[in-house]
C-alpha positions in Angstrom: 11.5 -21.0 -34.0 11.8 -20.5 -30.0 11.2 -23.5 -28.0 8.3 -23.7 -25.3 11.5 -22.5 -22.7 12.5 -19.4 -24.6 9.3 -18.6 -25.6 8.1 -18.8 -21.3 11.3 -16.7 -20.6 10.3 -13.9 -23.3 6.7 -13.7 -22.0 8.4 -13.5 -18.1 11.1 -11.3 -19.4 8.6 -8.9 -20.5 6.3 -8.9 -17.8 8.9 -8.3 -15.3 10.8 -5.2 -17.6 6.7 -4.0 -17.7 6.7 -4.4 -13.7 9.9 -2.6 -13.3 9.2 0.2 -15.7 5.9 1.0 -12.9 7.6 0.0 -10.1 10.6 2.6 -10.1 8.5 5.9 -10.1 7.3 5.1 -6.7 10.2 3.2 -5.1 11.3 6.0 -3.2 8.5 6.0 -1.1 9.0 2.7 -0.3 12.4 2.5 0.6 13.5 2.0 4.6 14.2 5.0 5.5 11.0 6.4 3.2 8.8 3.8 5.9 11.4 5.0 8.8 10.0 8.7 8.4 6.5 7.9 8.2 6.7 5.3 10.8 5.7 7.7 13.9 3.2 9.4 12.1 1.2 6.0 11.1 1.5 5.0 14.7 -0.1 7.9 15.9 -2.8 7.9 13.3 -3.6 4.2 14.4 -3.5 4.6 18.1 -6.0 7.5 17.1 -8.3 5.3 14.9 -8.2 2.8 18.0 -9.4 4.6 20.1 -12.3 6.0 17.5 -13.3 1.8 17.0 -13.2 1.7 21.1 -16.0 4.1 21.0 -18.4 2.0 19.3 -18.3 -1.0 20.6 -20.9 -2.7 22.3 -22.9 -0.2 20.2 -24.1 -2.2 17.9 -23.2 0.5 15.0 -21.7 -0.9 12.0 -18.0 1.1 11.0 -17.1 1.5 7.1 -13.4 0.7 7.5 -14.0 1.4 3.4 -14.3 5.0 4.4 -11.4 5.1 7.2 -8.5 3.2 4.2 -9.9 5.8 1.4 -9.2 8.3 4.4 -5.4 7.3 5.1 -4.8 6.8 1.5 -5.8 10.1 0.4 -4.2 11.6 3.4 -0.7 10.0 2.3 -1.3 11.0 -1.4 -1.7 14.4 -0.5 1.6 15.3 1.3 
């Protein structure tokens, strides 16, 4: 019979080997020098959508940012 301790650590265990078995696919991408490479381009792509949001203010138009994260997303997925 597993005490409440073992029992807490099986249940953690597993969760974190379930984590891990996800996680490792897509580490590469997120490594430093994975972030490095893309660095300039997210910059650039920022600054851009900067100066987009500039444009409408004080127009009183409401912005989907929903539209502008589903943009970048699929942008990155895509490459």
């Amino acid at each position: 019979m597993l005490t409440a301790l073992a029992t807490d650590f099986l249940a953690w265990s597993t969760a974190h080997d379930a984590h891990r078995a996800v996680r490792t696919p897509i580490h590469q991408f997120f490594s430093k020098p994975s972030l490095a490479r893309l660095e300039g381009r997210v910059v650039a792509r920022v600054q851009k959508l900067g100066a987009r949001l500039e444009g409408f203010s004080n127009t009183g138009i409401a912005v989907n940012l929903n539209n502008v994260f589903k943009s970048h997303v699929s942008g990155k997925l895509a490459r």
